[in-house]
N, C-alpha and C positions, 0 to 999 in steps of 0.2 A: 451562453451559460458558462460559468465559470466554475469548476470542480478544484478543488486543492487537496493533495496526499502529502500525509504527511506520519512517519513513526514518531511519537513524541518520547520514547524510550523514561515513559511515567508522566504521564498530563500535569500531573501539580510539579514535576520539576521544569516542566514548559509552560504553565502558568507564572513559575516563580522569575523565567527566563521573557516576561513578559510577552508570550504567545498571544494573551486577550487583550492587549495592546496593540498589535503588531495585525489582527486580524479585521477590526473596521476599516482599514486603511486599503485589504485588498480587491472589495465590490466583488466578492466570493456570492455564488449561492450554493454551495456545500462544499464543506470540509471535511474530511473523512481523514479517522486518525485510527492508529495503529500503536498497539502498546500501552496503551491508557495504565498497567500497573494499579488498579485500582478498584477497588469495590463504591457499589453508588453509593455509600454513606459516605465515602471521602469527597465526594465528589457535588453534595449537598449544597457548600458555599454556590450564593450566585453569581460569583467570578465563573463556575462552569457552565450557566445558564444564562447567556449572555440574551438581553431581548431584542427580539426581534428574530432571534432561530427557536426551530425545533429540533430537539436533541434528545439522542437516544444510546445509549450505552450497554453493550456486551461484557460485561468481565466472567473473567476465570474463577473458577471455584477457589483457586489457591491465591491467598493473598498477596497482591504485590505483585504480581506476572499475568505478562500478555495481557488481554483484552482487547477492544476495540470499541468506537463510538462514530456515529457520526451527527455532524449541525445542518441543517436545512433551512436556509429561507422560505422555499414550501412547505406546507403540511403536506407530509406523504400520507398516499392512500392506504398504504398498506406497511407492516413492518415484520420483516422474518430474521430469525435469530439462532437457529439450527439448520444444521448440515443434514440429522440424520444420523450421525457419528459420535459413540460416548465420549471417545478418548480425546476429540477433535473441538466437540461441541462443549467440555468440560474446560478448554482452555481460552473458550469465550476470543474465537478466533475468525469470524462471521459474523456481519451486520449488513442487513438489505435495507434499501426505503424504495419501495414503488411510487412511480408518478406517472398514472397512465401505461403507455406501455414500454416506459421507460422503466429499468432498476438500476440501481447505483448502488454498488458493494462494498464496503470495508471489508481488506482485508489482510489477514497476518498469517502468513506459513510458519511453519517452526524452523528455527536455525539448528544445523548439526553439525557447528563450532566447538558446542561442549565437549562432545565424545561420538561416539560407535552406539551410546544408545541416545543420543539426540539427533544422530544422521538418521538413525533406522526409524523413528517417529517421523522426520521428515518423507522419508521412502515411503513409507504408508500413507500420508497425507497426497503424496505426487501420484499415486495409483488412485487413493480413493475420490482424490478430485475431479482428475480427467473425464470421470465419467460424468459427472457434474458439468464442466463447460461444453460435452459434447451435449447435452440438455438442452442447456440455458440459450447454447448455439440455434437449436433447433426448435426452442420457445414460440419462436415468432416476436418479441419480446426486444428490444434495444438493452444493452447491458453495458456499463461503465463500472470495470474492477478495477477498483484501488487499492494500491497494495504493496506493502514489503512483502516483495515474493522470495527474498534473499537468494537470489539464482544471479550473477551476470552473466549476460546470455551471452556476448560474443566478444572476443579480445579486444575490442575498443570500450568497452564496456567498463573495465579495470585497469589502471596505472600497470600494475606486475602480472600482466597474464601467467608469464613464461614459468613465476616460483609459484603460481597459485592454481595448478592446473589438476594437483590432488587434494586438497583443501575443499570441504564443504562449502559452497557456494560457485563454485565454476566447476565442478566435477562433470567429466563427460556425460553419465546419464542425466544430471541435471539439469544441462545444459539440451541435450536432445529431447529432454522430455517437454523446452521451452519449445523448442525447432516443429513440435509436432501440433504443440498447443497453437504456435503461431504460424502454421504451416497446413496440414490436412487438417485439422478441426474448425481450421480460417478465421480466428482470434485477430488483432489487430493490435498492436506495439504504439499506442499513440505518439507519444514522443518521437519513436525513431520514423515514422510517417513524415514528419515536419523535419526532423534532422536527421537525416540517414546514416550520415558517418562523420555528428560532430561525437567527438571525444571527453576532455577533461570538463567542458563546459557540462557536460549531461552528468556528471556522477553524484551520486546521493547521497552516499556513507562514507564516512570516514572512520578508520580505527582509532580509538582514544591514545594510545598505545605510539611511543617515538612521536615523532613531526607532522603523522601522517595528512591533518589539516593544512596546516603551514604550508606542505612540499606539492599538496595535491594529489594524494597518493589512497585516491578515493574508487568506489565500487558505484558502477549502478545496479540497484538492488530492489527502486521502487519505479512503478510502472503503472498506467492508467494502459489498462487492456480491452479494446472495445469490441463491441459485434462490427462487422462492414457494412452495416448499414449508417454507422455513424463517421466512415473514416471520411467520406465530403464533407463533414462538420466540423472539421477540424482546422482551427484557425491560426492558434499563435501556443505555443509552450515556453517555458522557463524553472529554470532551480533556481529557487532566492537562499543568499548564499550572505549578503549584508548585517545580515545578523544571525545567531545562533542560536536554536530553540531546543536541540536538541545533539545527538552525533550523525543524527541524519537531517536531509536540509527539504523544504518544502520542495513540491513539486506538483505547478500549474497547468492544466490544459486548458485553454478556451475553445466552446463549441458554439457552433450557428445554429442554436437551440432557443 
């Protein structure tokens, strides 16, 4: 089985970037995106309903931000679309598909780049989550989370650890709160399973901002997070990085599923 994560940072501007071009070519059976930007009336054209998936879309009450969706080659048994959380679940930042006892998560943390009150949203999203994957851990249940979790977790993770070590996205509780997720709650990192300490090849974002694509001067920020019962299913990953769909670049896991 083939999952693909990807932030599209607005689906019709990764449409426009030839995204539904670029995805019959990859023998995906889901795609889980992140960012969608979009309410389902934008999203009507059947460029977004490609056939042959089954697709389901999350948005945010507020126009034009966050969301989430994901395409399935299976019809899931099941589809959940709240956390539980108004302030969390209003930014249309969670999308499940059940298949058996398998689920497969879309999903988008909040960045706190903007300020002190978009860190502090993100703070309360990292408490109120944990208790969520210590659940989902103890389901009995197989779980594949995709996701811009906007955290780099570990100095190889990022180009400029050394200037970016107060900066939202590598801040120490951030970062410890990955350490715990991937650590006592026994989460599983699947990329870094298969590559343990490759470097510039793993990164995912790039800032718009200077050369930062050019120089490679990029973040890993998106991450398929498994239960351990899936980590022996883990076969081959890849960042496809040949073309550009967005300021973040896909990101493949294949499973012996």
């Amino acid at each position: 089985m083939r999952v693909i994560s990807l932030n599209a940072n607005g689906l019709r501007s990764a449409a426009r970037k030839n995204l539904f071009d670029w995805l019959p070519k990859q023998k995906a059976d889901i795609l889980c995106v992140q960012e969608t930007k979009a309410q389902p009336d934008d999203l009507a054209d059947p460029l977004f309903h490609p056939e042959g998936w089954h697709v389901q879309f999350n948005s945010a009450l507020r126009k034009g931000y966050s969301g989430v969706a994901i395409y399935s080659r299976r019809k899931p048994d099941a589809v959940l679309s709240t956390l539980g959380n108004e302030e969390f679940d209003a930014e249309g930042r969670y999308l499940e598909m059940r298949f058996g006892d398998l689920s497969v998560v879309s999903l988008y943390l909040p960045s706190g780049s903007a300020g002190p009150e978009r860190q502090a949203s993100k703070d309360r999203f990292l408490e109120f989550f944990l208790p969520r994957m210590r659940e989902w851990m103890g389901s009995g249940r197989q779980y594949i989370v995709c996701g811009d979790w906007n955290i780099a977790h570990r100095n190889i993770d990022l180009k400029n650890w050394r200037s970016n070590q107060k900066n939202s996205g590598f801040l120490p509780h951030e970062r410890e709160w990955l350490d715990l997720v991937l650590g006592a709650v026994g989460w599983v990192d699947a990329y870094r399973t298969l590559y343990p300490e490759q470097e510039g090849e793993a990164y995912t974002w790039w800032s718009n901002r200077g050369q930062a694509w050019a120089n490679n001067v990029g973040w890993r920020i998106d991450y398929q997070i498994v239960t351990p019962g899936l980590k022996d299913k883990l076969k081959k990953g890849s960042v496809y990085k040949a073309e550009r769909f967005s300021d973040h670049a896909p990101l493949t896991l294949d499973y012996g599923l």
